[in-house]
Residue frames as qw, qx, qy, qz and C-alpha x, y, z in Angstrom:
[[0.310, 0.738, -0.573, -0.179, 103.75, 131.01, 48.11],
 [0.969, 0.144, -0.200, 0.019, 104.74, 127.43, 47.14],
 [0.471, -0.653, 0.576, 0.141, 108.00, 126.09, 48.95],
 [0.947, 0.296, 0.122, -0.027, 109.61, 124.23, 45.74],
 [0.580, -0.567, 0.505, 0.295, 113.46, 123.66, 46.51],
 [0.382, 0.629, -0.516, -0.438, 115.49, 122.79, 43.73],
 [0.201, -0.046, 0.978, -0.040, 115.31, 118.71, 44.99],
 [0.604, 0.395, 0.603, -0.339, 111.59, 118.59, 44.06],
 [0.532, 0.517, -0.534, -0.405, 112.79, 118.55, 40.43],
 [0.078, 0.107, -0.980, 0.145, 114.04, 114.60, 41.56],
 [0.424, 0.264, 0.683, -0.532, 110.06, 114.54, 43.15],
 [0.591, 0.500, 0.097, -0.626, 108.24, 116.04, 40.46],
 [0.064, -0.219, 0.905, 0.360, 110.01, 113.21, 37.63],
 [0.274, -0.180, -0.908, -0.262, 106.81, 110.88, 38.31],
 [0.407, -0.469, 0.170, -0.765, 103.19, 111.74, 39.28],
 [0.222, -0.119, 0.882, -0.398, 102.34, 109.84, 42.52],
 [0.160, -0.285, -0.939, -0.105, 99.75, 107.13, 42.47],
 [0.443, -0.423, -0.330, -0.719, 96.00, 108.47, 43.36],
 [0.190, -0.508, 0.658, -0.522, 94.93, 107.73, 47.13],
 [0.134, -0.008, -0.964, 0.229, 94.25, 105.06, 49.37],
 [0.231, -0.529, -0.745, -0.335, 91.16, 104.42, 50.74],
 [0.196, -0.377, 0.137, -0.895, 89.23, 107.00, 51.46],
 [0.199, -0.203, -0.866, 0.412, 87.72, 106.69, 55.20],
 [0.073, 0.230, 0.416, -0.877, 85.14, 108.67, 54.54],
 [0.607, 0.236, 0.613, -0.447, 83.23, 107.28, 52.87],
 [0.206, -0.125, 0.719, 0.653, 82.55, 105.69, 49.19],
 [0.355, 0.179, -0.320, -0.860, 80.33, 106.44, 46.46],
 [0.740, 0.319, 0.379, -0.454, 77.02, 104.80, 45.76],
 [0.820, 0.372, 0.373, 0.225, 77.66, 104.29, 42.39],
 [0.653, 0.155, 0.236, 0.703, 80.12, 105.43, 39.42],
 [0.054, -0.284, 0.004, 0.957, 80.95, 109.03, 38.74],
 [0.263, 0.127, -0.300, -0.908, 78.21, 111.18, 37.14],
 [0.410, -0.387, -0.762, -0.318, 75.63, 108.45, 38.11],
 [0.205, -0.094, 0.524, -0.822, 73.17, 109.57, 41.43],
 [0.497, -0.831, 0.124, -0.216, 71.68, 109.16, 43.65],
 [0.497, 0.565, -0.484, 0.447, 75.43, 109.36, 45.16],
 [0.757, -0.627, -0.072, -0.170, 75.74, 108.35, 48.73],
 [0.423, 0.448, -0.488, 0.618, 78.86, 109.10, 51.23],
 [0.671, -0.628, -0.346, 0.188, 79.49, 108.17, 55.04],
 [0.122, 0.723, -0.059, 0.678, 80.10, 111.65, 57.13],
 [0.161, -0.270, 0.666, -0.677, 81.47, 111.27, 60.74],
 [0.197, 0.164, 0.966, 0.013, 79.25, 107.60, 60.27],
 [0.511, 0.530, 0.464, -0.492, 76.01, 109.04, 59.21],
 [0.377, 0.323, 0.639, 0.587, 75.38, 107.97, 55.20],
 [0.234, 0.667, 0.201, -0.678, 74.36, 111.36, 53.22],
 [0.394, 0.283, 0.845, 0.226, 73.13, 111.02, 50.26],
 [0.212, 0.606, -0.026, -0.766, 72.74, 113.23, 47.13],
 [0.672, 0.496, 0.496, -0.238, 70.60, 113.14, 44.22],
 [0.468, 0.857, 0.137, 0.166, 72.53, 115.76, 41.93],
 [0.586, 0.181, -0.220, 0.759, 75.25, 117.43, 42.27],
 [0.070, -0.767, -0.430, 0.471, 74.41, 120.14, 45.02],
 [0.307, 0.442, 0.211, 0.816, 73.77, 123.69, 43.59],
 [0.282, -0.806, -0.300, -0.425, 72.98, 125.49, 46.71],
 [0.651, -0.022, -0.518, 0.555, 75.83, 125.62, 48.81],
 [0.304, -0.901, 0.159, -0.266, 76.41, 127.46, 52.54],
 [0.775, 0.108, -0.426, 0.454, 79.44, 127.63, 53.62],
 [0.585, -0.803, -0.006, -0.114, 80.17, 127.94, 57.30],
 [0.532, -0.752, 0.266, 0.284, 83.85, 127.86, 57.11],
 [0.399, 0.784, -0.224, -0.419, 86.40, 128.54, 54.70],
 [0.439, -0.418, 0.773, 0.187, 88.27, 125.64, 54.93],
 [0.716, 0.170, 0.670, 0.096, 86.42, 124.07, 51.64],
 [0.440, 0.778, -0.183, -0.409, 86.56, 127.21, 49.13],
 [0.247, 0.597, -0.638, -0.419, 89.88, 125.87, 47.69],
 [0.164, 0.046, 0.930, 0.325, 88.85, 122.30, 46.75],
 [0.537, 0.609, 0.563, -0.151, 85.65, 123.74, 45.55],
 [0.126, 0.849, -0.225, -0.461, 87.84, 126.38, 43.37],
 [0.174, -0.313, 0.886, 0.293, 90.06, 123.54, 42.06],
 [0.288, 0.399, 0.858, -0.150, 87.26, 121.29, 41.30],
 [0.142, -0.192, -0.416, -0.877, 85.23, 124.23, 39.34],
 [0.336, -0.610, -0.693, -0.183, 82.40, 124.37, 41.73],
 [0.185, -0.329, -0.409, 0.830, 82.71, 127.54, 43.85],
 [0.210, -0.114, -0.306, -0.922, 80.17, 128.70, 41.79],
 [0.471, -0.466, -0.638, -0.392, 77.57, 126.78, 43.72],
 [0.281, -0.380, -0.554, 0.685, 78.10, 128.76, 46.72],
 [0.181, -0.750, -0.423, -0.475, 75.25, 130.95, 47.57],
 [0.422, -0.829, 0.045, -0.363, 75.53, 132.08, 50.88],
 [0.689, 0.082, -0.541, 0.476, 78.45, 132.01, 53.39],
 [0.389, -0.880, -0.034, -0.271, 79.03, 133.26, 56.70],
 [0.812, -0.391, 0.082, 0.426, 82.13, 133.52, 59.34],
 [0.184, -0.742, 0.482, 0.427, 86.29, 134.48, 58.28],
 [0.805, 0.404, 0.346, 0.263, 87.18, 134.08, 54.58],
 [0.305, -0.665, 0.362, 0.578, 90.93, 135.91, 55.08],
 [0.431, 0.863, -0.072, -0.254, 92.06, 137.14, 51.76],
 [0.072, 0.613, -0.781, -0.094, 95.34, 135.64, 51.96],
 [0.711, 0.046, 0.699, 0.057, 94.16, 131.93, 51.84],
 [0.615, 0.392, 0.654, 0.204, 93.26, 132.05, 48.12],
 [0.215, -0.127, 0.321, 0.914, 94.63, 134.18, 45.10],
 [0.155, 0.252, 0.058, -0.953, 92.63, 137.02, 43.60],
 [0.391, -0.028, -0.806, -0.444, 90.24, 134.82, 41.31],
 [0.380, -0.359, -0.755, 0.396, 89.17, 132.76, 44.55],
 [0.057, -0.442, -0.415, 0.793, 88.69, 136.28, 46.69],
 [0.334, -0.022, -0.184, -0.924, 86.44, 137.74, 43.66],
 [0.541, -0.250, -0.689, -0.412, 84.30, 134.85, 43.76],
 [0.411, -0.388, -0.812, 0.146, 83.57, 134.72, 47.24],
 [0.103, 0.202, 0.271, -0.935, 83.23, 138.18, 47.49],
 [0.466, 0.073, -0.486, -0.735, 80.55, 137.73, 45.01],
 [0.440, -0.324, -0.811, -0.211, 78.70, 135.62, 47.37],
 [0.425, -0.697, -0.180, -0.548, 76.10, 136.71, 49.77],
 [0.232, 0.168, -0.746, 0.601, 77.70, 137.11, 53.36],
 [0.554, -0.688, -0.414, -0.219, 75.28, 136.13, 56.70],
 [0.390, -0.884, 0.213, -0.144, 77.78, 137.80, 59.07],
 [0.686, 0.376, -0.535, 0.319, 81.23, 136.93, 59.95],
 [0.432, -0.673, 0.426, -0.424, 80.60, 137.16, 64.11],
 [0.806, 0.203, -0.503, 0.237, 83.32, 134.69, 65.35],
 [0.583, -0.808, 0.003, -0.081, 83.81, 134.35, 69.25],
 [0.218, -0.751, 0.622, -0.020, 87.73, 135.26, 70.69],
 [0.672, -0.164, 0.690, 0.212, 88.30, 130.85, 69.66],
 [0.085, 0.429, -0.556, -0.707, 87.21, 131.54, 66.47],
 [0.034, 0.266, 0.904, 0.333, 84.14, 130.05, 66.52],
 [0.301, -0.280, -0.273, -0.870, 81.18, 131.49, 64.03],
 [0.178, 0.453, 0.735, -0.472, 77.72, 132.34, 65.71],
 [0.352, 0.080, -0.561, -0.745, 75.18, 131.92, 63.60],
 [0.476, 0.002, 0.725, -0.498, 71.76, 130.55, 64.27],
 [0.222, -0.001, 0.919, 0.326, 70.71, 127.58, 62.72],
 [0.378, 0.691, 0.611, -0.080, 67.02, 128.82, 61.63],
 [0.303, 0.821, -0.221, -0.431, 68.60, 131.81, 59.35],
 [0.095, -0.345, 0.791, 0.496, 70.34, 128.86, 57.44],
 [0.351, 0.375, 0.858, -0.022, 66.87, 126.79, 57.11],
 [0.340, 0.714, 0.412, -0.453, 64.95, 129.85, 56.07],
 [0.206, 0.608, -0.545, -0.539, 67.70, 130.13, 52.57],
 [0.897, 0.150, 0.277, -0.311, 66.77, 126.64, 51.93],
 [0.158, 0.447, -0.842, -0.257, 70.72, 125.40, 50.51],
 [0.913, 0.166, -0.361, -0.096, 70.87, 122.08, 49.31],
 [0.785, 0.026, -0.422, 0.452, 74.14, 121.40, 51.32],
 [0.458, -0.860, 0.226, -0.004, 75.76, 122.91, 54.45],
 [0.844, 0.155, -0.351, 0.375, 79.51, 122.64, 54.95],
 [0.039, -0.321, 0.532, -0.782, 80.37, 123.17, 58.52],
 [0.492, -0.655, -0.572, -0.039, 78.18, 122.47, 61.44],
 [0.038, 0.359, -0.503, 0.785, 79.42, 125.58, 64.18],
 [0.060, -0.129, -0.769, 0.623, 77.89, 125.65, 67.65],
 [0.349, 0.283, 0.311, -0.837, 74.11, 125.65, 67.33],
 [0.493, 0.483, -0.412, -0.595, 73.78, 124.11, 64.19],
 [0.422, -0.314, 0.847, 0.074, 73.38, 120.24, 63.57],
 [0.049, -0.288, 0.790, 0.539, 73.03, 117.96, 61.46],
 [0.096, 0.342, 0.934, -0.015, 69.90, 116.46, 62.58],
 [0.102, 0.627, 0.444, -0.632, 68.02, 119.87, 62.52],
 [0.356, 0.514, -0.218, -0.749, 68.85, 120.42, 59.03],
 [0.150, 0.103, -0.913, -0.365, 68.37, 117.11, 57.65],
 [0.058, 0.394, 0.831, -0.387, 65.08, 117.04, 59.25],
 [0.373, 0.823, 0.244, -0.351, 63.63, 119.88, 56.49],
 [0.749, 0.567, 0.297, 0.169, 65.73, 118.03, 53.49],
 [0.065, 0.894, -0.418, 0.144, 69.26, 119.92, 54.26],
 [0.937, 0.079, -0.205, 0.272, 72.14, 117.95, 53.70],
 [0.195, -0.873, 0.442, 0.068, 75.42, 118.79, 55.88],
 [0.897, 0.213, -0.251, 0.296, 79.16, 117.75, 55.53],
 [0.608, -0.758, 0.225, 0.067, 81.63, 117.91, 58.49],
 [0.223, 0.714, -0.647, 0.146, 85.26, 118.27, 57.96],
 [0.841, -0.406, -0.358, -0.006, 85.72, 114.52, 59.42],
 [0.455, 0.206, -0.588, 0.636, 88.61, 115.96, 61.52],
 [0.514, -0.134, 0.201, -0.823, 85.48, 118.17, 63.17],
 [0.552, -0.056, -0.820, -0.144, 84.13, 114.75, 63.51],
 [0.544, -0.659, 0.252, -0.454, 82.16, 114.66, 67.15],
 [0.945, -0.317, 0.074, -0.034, 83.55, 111.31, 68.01],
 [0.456, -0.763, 0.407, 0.209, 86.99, 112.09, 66.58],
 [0.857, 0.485, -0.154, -0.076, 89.60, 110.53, 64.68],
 [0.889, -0.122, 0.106, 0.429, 92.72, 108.39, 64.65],
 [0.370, -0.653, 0.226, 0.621, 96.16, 110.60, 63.77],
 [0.553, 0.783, -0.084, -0.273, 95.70, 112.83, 60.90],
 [0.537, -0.067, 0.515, 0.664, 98.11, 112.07, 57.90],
 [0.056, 0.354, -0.438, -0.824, 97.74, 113.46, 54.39],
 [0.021, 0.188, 0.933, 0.306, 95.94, 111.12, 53.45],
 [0.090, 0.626, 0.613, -0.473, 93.12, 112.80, 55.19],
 [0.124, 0.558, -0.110, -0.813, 93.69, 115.71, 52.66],
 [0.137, 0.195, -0.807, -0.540, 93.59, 113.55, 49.70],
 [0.029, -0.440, -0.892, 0.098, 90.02, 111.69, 51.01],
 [0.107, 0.721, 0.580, -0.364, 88.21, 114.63, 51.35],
 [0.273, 0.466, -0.293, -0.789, 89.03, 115.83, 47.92],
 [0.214, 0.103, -0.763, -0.601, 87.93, 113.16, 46.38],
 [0.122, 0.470, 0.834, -0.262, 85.03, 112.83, 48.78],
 [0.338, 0.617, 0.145, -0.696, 83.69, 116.26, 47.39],
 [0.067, 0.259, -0.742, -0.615, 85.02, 114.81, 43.63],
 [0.032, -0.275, -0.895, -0.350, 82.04, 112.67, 43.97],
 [0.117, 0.576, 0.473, -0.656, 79.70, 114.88, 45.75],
 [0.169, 0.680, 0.047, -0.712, 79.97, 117.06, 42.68],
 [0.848, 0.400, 0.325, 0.121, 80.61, 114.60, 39.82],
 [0.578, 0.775, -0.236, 0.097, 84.02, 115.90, 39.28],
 [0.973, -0.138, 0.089, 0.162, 86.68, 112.59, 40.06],
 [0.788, 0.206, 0.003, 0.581, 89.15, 113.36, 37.41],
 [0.009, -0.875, 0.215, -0.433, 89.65, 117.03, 38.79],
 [0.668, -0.675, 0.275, -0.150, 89.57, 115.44, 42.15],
 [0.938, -0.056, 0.086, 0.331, 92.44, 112.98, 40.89],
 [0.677, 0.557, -0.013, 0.481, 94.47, 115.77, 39.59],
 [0.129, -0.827, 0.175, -0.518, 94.30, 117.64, 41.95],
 [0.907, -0.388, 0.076, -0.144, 95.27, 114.97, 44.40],
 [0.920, 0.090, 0.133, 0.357, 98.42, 114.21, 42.40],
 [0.092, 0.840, 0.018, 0.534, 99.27, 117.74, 42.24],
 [0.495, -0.747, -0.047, -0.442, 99.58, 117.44, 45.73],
 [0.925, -0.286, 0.089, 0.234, 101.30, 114.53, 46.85],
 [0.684, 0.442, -0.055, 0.577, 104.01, 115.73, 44.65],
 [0.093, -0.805, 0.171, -0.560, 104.55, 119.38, 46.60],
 [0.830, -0.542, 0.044, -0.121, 104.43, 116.96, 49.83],
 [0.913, -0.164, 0.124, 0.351, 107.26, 115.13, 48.86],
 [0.433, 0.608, -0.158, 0.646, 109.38, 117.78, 47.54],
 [0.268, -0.743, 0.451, -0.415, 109.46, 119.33, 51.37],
 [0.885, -0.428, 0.181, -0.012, 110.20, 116.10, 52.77],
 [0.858, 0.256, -0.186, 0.405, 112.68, 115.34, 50.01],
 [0.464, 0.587, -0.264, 0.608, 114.43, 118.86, 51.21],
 [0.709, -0.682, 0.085, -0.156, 113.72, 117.98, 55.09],
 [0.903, -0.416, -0.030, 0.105, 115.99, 115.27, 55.18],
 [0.698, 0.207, -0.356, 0.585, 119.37, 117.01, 55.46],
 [0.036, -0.730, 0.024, -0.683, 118.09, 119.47, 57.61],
 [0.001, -0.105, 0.821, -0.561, 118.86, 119.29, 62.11],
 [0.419, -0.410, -0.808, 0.060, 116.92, 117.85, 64.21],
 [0.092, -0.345, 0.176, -0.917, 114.80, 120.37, 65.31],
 [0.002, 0.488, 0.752, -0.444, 111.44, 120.29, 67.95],
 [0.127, -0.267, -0.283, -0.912, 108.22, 122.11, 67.43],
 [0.098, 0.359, 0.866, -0.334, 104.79, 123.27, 68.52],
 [0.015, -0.421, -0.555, -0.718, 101.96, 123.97, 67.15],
 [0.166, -0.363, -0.752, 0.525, 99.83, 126.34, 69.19],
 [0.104, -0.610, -0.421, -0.663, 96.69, 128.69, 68.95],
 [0.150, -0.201, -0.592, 0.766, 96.55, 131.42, 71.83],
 [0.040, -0.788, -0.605, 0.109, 94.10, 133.48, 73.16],
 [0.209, 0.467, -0.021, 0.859, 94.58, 137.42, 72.08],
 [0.320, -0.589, 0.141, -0.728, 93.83, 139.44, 75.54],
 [0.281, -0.273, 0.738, -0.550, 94.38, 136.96, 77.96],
 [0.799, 0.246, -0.059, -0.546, 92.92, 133.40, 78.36],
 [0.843, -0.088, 0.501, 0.172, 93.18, 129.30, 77.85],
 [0.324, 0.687, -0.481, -0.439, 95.83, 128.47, 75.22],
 [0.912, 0.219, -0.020, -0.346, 95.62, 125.70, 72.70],
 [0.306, -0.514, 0.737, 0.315, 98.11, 122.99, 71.64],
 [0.841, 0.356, -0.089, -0.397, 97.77, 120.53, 68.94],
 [0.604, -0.386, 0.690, -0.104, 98.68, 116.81, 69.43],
 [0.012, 0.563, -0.603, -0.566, 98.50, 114.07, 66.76],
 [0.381, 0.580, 0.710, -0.118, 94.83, 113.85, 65.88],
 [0.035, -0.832, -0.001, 0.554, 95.84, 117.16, 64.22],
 [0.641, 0.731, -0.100, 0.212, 96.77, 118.23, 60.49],
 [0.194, -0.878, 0.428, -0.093, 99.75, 120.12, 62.75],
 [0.916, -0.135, 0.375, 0.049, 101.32, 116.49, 63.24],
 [0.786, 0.426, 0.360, 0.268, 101.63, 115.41, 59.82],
 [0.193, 0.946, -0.015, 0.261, 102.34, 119.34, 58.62],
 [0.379, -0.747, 0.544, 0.043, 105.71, 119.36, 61.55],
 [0.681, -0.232, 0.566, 0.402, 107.25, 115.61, 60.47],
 [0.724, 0.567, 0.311, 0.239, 107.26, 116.78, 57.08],
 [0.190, 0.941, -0.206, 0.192, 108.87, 119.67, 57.59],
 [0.646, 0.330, -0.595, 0.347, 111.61, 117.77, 59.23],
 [0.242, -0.480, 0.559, -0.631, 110.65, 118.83, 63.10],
 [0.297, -0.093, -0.922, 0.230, 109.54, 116.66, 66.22],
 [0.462, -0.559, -0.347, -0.595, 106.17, 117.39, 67.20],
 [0.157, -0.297, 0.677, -0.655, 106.88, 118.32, 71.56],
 [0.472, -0.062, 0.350, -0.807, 103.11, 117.35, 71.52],
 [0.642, 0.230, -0.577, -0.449, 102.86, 114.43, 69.19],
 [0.383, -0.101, -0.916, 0.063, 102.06, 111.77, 72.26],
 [0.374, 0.120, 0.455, -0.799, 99.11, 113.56, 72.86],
 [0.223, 0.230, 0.824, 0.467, 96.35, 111.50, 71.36],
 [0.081, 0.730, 0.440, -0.516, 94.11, 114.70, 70.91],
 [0.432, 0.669, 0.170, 0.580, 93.55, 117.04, 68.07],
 [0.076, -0.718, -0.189, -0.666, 93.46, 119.89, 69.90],
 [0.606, -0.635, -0.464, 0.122, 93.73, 120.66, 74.09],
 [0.075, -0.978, 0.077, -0.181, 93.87, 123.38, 76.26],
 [0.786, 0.341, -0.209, 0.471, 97.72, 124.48, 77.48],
 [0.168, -0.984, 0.052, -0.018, 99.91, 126.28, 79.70],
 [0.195, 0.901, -0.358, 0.144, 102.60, 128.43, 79.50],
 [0.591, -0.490, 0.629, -0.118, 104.34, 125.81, 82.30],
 [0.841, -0.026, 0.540, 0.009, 103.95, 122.71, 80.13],
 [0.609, 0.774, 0.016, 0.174, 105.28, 124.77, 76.96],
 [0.119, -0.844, 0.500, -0.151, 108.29, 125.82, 78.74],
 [0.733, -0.349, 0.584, 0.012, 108.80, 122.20, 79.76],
 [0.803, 0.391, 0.347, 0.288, 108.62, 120.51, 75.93],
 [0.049, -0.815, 0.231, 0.529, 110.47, 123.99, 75.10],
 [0.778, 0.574, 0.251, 0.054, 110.15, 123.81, 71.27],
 [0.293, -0.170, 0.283, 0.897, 113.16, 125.28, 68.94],
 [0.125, -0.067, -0.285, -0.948, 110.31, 126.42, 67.09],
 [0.193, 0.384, 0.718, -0.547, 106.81, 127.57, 67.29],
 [0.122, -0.202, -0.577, -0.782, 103.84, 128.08, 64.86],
 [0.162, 0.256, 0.607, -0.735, 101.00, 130.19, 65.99],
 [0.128, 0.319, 0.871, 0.352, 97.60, 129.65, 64.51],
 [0.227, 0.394, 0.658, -0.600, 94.55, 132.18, 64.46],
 [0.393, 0.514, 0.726, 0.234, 91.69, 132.67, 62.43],
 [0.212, 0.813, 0.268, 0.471, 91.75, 136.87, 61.76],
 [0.300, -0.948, -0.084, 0.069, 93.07, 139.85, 62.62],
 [0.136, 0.871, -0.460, 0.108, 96.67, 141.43, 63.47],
 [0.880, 0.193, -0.421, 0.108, 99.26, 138.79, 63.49],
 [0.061, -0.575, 0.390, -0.716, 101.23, 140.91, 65.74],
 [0.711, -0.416, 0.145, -0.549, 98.51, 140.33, 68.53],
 [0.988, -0.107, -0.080, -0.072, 98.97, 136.64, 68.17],
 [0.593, 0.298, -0.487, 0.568, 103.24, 136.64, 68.73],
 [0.113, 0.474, -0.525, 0.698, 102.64, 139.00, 71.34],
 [0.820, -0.251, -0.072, -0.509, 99.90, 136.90, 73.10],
 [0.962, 0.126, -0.224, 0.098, 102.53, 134.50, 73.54],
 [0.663, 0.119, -0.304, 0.674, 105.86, 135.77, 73.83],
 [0.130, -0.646, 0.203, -0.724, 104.66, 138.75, 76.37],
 [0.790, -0.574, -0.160, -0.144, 103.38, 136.15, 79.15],
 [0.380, -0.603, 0.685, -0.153, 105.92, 136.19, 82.61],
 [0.780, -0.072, 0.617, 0.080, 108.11, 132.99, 81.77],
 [0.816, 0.560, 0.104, 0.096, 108.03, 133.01, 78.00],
 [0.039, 0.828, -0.556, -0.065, 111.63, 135.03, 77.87],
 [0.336, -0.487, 0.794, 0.139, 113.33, 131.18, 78.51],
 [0.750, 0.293, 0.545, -0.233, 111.76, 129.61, 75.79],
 [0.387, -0.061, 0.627, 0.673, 114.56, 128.55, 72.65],
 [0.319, 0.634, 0.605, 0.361, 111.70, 129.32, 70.12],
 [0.089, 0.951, 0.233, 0.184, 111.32, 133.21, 71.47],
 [0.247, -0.848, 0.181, 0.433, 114.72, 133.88, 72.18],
 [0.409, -0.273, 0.618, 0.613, 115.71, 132.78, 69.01],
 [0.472, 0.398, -0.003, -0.786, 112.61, 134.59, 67.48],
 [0.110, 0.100, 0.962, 0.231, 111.89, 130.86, 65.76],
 [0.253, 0.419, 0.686, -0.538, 108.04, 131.87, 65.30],
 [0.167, -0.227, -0.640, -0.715, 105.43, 131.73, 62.29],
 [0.295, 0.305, 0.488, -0.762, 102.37, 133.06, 62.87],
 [0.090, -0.151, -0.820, -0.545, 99.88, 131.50, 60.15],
 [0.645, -0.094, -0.320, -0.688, 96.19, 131.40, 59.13],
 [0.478, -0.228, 0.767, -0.362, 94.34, 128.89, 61.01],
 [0.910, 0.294, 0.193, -0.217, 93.34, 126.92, 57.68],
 [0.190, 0.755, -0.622, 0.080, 97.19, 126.91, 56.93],
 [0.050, -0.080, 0.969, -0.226, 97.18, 123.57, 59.46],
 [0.354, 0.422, 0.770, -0.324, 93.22, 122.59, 60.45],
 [0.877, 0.050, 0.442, -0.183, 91.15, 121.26, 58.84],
 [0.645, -0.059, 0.627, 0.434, 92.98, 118.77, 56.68],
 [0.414, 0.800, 0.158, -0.404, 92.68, 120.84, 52.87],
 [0.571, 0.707, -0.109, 0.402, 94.88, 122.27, 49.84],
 [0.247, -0.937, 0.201, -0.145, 95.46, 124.92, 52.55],
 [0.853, -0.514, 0.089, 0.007, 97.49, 122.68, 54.57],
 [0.783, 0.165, 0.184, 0.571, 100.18, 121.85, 51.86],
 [0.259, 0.867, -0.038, 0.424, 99.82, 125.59, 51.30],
 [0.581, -0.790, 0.104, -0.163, 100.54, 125.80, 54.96],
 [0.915, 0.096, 0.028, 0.391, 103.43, 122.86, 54.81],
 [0.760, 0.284, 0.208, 0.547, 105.19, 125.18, 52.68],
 [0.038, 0.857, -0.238, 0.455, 105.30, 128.27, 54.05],
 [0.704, -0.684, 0.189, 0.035, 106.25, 126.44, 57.52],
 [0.902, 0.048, 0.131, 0.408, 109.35, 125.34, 55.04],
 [0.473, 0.645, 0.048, 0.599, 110.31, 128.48, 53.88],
 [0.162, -0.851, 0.279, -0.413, 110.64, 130.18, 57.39],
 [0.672, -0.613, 0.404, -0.098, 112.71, 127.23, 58.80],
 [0.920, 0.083, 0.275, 0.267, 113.93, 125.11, 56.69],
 [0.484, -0.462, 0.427, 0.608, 118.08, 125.96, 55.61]]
């Protein structure tokens, strides 16, 4: 559900400007001309056509291929592809694509071995999970594309902007810019309508965190993270935001110190439930502001990671269960 206050009439007046440069890499040449060539977590990749063979190892690109009019070139997917990310359109197509399993280990990462993707023979990969790389499929004429926050060497502190680069990095992948521009402006605009109706709102704290269900390391997320960007918009302080990490394990001790006012929990399937109580059952949690003042959203884990549509989708639900 869209968060869309009655200030983002004042936002929506004028569409924002199209993005900045995109760090991820620029076209070869002009739309709809190819061979089309784009730098992926540094490695140039480099397509002839628009792909029409797609796997997709994680769900995190359905909705800018849905926008965009290319989810039809998914062929084969594997992993979680929750129903609630993407409205009923979205969930027929990807039922309507061939599943290779959806086994996903207690972090939520798919296992899947990398010679049942070679032997379908895609044109593109998107995702790389554990087992899978880049060199093994580009070595038998499989292109891949990494979320660059999934980047192995990392990245500087997410913004939006990250969302807005990797739609128009697929805009040229697929030869389709001016979607990727609308849809871009589409966006910014929703952004600024929660900020516009952040700023009268207290000064609140937050964390973003992804436990373990049954016991186990728990995550935080620092401000290499979508989470970052996704808290100062909503008007909170990020407890964790002078970590320079996307992502690092946590405990229950160092959450009690930063003691958030509010918490947003993050996993990737199953019973929300599980995840609150994965949290607010551990010895110690009782003195934490966020669970005695039941402050807690329990989202999808493409709601915040990787940088997407989702994210704004995410944004805006994190407005509607906190924001006045």
């Amino acid at each position: 559900m869209r968060y869309l206050p009655p200030i983002a009439a004042l936002v929506l007046l004028a569409t924002a400007a199209c993005g900045a440069g995109d760090d991820t890499g620029e076209a070869a040449a002009t739309a709809g001309d190819y061979p089309v060539t784009v730098d992926n977590c540094g490695v140039d990749v480099t397509f002839d056509a628009p792909p029409e063979r797609v796997v997709l190892l994680e769900s995190a690109p359905v909705t800018i291929m849905h926008e965009l009019g290319v989810l039809d070139a998914a062929v084969l997917r594997a992993g979680a592809f929750p129903e609630a990310y993407y409205d009923g359109e979205t969930n027929a197509a990807i039922a309507a694509v061939e599943s290779l399993g959806d086994d996903v280990d207690t972090s939520g990462h798919l296992q899947i071995s990398q010679e049942v993707i070679i032997a379908r023979q895609p044109e593109l990969v998107l995702g790389l999970p554990d087992g899978i790389t880049r060199e093994g499929l580009s070595g038998v004429g499989i292109n891949a594309l990494v979320q660059p926050v999934m980047c192995p060497d990392g990245v500087d502190a997410t913004t939006f902007d990250d969302v807005y680069e990797q739609i128009e990095t697929y805009g040229r992948v697929f030869d389709r810019t001016d979607e990727a521009d609308a849809l871009v402006g589409e966006l910014r605009d929703r952004v600024a309508a929660v900020e516009a109706a952040a700023e009268g709102a207290p000064e609140r704290t937050a964390a973003v965190l992804y436990p373990t269900v049954g016991g186990g390391s728990g995550y935080a997320y620092g401000n290499r993270s979508m989470a970052h960007p996704q808290l100062e918009a909503a008007g909170f302080t990020n407890v964790f935001g002078d970590v320079d990490e996307r992502v690092f394990e946590v405990t229950l001790e160092q959450i009690i110190a930063a003691d958030p006012d509010v918490l947003v929990l993050l996993h990737v399937d199953g019973d929300p439930a599980a995840v609150k109580d994965a949290v607010v059952a551990l010895p110690g949690a009782e003195d934490l502001t966020a669970v005695r003042n039941d402050d807690i959203l329990v989202q999808l884990f493409n709601f915040t990671e990787p940088p997407t549509p989702l994210s704004i989708d995410g944004l805006e639900r994190i407005a509607e269960r906190f924001l006045p």
